[in-house]
C-alpha positions in Angstrom: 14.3 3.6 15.6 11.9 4.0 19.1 9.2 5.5 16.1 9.9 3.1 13.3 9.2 0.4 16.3 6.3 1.7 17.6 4.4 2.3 13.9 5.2 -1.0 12.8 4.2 -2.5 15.9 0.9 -1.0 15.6 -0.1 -3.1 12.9 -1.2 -6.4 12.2 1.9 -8.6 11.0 -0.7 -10.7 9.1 -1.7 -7.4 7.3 2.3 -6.2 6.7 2.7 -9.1 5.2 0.3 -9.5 2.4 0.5 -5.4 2.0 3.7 -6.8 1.1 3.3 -9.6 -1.1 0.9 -7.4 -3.0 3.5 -4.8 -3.2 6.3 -6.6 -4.3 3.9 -8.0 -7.3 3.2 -4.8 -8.1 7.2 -3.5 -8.2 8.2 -6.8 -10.2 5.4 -6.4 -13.1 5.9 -2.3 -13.0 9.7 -3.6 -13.3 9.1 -6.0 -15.9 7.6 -3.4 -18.0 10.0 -0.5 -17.8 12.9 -2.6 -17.9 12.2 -3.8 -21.2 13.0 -1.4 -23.7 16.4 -0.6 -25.1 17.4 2.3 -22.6 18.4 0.9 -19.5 15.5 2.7 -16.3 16.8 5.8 -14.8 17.6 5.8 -11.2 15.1 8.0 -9.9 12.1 5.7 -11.2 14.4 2.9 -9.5 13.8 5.1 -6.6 10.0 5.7 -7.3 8.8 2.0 -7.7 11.0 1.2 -4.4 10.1 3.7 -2.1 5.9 3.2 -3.2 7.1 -0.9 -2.6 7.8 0.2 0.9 5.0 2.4 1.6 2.0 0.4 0.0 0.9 -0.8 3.2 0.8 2.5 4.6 -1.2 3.6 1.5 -3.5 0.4 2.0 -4.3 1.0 5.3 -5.5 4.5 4.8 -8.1 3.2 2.3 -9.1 0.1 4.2 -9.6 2.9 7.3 -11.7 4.8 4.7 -13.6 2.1 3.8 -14.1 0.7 7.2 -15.4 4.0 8.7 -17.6 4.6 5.5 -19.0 0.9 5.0 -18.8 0.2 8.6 -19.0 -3.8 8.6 -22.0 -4.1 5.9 -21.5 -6.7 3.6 -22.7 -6.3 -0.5 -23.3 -9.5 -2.6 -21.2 -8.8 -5.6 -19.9 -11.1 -8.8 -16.5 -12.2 -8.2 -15.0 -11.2 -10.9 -16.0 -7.7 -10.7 -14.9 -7.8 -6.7 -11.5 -9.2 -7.5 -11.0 -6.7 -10.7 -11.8 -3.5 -8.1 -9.4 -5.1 -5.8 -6.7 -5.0 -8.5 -7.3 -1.8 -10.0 -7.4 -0.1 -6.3 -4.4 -1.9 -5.2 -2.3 -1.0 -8.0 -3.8 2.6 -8.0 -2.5 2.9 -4.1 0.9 1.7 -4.5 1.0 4.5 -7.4 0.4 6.6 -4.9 1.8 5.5 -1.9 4.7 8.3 -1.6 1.1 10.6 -1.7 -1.4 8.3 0.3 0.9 6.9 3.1 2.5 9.7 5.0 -1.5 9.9 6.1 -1.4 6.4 6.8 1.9 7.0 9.3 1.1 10.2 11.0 -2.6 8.5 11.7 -0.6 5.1 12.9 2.0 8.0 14.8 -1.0 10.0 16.4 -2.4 6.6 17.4 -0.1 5.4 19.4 1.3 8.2 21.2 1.9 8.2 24.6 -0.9 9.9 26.4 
């Protein structure tokens, strides 16, 4: 629990939370959309859509690190609508791959705030 503490400590709760929100939109449309044929979902893509739910943030905040360290703060004048399609497509592409993306995100978050 010490470890589970000090990972999710590390991070902004601001941050948790819309990760969050953002996954949990994700889970209920991905849901929505197996759920509606005539076979009833299998367990293990119960399992899949839950355990990328909880590790979206994780996921997220490898690619905002990415981002950050390749971007550094510059800012690019963009249409909206092309911005906020990116942001969807990216977002739903890393809470695919969360149970890939985010063990990097916790060992990084791990290795940062190890005792020295």
């Amino acid at each position: 629990m010490q470890i589970l503490r000090r990972i999710f400590g590390s991070v902004d709760r601001a941050y948790l939370i819309r990760a969050y929100i953002i996954s949990f939109a994700i889970f209920a449309f991905y849901a929505a959309i197996f759920s509606r044929g005539t076979q009833p979902m299998q367990p293990s893509a119960w399992v899949f859509l839950i355990v990328n739910t909880i590790l979206f943030p994780f996921s997220k905040l490898v690619w905002d690190e990415a981002m950050s360290l390749l971007l550094g703060r510059n800012m690019f004048i963009l249409p909206a609508i092309f911005l906020m399609l990116a942001k969807v497509i990216i977002n739903v592409a890393l809470w695919a791959g969360a149970i890939l993306i985010a063990p990097i995100g916790i060992l990084w978050l791990w290795y940062r705030t190890r005792e020295a």
